[in-house]
Structure formats: structure tokens, C-alpha cells
C-alpha positions as CSV (number, residue, x, y, z in Angstrom):
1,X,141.3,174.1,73.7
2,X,140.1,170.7,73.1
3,X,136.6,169.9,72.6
4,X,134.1,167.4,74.3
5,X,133.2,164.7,72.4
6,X,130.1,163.9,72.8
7,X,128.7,160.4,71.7
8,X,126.7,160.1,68.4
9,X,123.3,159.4,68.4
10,X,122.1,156.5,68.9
11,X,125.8,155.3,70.4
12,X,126.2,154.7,74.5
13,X,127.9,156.6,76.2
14,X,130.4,155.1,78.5
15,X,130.0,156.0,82.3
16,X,133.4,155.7,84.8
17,X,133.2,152.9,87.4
18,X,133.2,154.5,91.1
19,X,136.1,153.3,93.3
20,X,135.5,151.6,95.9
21,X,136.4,154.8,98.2
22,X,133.8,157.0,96.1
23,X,131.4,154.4,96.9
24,X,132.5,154.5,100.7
25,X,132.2,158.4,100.6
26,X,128.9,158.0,98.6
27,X,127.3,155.6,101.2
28,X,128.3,157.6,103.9
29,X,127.1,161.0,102.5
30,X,123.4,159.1,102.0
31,X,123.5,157.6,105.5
32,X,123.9,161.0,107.0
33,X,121.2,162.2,104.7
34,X,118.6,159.8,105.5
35,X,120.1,160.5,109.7
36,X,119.2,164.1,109.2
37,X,115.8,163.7,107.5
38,X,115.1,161.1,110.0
39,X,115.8,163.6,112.9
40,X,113.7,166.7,111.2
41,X,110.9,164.7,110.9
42,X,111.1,163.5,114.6
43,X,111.3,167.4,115.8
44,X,108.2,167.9,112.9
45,X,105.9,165.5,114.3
46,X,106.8,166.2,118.3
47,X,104.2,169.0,118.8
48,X,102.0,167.2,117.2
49,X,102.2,164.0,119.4
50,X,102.1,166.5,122.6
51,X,98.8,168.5,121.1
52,X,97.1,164.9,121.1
53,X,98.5,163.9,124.1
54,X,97.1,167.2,125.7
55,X,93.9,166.6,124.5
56,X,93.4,163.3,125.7
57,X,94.7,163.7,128.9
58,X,92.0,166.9,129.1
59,X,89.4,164.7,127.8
60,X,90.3,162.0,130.9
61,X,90.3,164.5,133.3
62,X,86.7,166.4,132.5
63,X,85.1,162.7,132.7
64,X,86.8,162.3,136.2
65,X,85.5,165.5,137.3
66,X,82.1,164.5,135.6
67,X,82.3,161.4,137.9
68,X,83.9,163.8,141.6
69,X,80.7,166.4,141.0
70,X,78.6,163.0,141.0
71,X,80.0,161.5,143.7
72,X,79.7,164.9,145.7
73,X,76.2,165.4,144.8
74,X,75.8,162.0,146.4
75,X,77.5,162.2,149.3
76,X,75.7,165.9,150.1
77,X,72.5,164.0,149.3
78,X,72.9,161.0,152.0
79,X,74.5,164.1,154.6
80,X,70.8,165.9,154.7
81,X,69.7,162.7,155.0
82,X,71.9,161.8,158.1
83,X,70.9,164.9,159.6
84,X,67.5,164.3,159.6
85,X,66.2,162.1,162.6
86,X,64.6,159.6,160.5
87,X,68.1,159.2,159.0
88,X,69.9,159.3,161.9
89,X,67.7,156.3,163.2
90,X,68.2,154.4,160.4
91,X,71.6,154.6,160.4
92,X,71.6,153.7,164.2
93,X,70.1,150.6,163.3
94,X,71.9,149.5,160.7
95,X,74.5,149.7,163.3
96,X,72.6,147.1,165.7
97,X,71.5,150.1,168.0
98,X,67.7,150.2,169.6
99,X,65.9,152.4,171.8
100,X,65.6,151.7,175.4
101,X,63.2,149.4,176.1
102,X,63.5,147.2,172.8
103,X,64.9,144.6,172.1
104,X,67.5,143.3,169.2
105,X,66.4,140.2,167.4
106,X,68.4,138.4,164.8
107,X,67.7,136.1,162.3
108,X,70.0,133.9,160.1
109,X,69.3,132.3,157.0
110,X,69.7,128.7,157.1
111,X,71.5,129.6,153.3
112,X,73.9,132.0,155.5
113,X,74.2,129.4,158.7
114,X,76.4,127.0,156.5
């Protein structure tokens, strides 16, 4: 059996040119490398993205129900009101209504008149 010659020291060693097909293959083989790293990462970083959208979309949703119970508590505050009968005559009046007997004066604003 022949043996390899390797190069002296201190001498180059002579590498083989690719071909242009080897090169073809070899670009091909990295593309599809790069493609499938590309794609795990995507899959890798998915839950990730939906965990953050989850939170944030929780976050939104406890400041609008922060801002319903407000409203609510409100709203239940001006309905005792209503049902009281100083309430309900203020509201009456508001609406232009008056007792019998009285009568409904209004007033514009020479500002407003214009």
C-alpha cells in the first residue's frame, strides 16, 4: 500500500479547487441549513411571543374592568340618588318640568344669543 505523503514542514500544502457543481451542491446544502435553523428558531421563540402576548392582553383587560367596577359604582351612586325625591326633582327640572302652579322662566346669555 502506498503511503500519504504529507508536506514537509514548513512547505504548503496544496488544497483541490471545488468544481463548480461541488460549489452548487455546497451552496445549496448551506441554504437549507441556514432554512432549517431559521425555522427552529421561529417554533423556539413562538411560545414565547404568545406568553407576552397573554400577559398583556390580561394586563388590558384588569384596567378595563378596573374602569366597568368604576363606572358601576357610579352609576349605582346617581340610581339612590334618582330614587330619592330630592333627586327625582332635580332631575325633573333639568328636564324643563315645574310643579303646578310655577312658572318656567328662561334666560339666555347674550354670549349664547349670537
Amino acid at each position: 500500500m502506498a503511503r500519504k505523503k504529507y508536506p514537509a514542514p514548513g512547505e504548503r500544502r496544496r488544497r483541490r479547487k471545488l468544481t463548480v457543481l461541488q460549489k452548487v451542491v455546497c451552496g445549496i446544502l448551506a441554504a437549507a441549513i441556514v432554512f432549517c435553523a431559521f425555522a427552529v428558531i421561529r417554533k423556539a421563540i413562538r411560545p414565547i411571543d404568545l406568553l407576552c402576548e397573554g400577559k398583556s392582553e390580561v394586563r388590558r383587560m384588569e384596567a378595563q374592568y378596573a374602569k366597568d367596577k368604576a363606572e358601576n359604582a357610579a352609576l349605582r351612586r346617581k340610581r339612590r340618588y334618582l330614587l330619592t325625591p330630592s333627586g327625582s326633582e332635580a332631575e325633573a327640572r333639568k328636564l324643563g318640568y315645574v310643579r303646578p302652579g310655577e312658572v318656567s322662566v328662561i334666560i339666555e346669555d347674550k354670549k349664547t344669543a349670537k
